[in-house]
C-alpha positions as CSV (number, residue, x, y, z in Angstrom):
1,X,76.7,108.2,132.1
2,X,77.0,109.0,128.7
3,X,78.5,112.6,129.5
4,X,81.1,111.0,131.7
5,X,82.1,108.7,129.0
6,X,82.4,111.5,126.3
7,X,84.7,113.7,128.9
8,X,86.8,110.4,129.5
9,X,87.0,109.4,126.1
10,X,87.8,114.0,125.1
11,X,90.2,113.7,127.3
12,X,91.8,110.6,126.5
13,X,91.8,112.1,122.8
14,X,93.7,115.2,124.2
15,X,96.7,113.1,126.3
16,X,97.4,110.8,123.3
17,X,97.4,113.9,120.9
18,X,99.7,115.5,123.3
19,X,101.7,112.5,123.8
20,X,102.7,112.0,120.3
21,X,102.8,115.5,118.8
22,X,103.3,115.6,115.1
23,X,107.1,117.6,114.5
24,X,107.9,118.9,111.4
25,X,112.1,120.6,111.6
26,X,111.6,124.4,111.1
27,X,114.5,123.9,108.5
28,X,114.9,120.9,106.5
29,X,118.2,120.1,105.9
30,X,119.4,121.2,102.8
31,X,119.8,118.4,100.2
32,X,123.4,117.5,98.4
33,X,125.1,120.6,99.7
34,X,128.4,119.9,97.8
35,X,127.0,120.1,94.9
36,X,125.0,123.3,95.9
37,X,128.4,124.6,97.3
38,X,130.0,123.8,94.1
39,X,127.2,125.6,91.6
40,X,128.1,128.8,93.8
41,X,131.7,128.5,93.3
42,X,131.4,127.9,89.5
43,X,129.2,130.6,89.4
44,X,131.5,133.2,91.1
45,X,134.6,131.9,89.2
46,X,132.4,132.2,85.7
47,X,132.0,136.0,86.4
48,X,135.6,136.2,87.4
49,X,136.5,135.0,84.2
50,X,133.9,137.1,82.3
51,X,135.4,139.9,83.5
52,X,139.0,139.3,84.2
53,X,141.3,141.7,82.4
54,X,143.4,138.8,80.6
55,X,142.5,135.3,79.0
56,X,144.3,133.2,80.8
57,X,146.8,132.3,78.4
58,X,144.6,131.2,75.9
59,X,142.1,129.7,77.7
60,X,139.5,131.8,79.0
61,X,136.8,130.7,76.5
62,X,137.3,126.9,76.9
63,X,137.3,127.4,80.7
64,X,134.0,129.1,80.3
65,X,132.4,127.0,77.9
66,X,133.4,123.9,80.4
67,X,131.8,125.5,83.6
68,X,129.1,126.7,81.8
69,X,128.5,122.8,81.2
70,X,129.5,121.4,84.9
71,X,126.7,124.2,85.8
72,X,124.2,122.9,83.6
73,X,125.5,119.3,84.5
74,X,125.1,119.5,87.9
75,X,121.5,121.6,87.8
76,X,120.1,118.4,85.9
77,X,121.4,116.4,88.6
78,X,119.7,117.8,91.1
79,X,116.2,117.8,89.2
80,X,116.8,114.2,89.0
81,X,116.8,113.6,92.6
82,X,114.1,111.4,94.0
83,X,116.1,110.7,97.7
């Protein structure tokens, strides 16, 4: 009796575990992907300017300096994301 019980109770273990399997996604999806869109573009456009051949009538450094800061802007605001 008691073997009978344990199969029924093995096997009832076995169809609910199958029933509701636990899923994880392979891939999360990436989080804020503007903003991680937009740290590549600064990126790129920083080592454009780095190494363009003029200054942009003036302005090279300042533009530099300013994405330099909306980098380091935007890489705090992700650290500070508890969502």
């Amino acid at each position: 009796m008691t073997i009978k019980l344990t199969r029924l109770l093995g096997a009832a273990v076995v169809l609910l575990a199958l029933a509701f399997p636990v899923t994880t996604p392979a891939n999360p999806p990436e989080r804020h992907p503007e903003i991680r869109q937009a740290l590549a573009s600064l990126r790129r456009a920083k080592e454009y300017m780095e190494h363009a051949a003029h200054d942009f009538g003036g302005h090279r450094v300042e533009a530099i300096r300013a994405t330099n800061e909306a980098i380091q802007q935007l890489e705090i605001a992700l650290k500070y994301d508890k969502n």
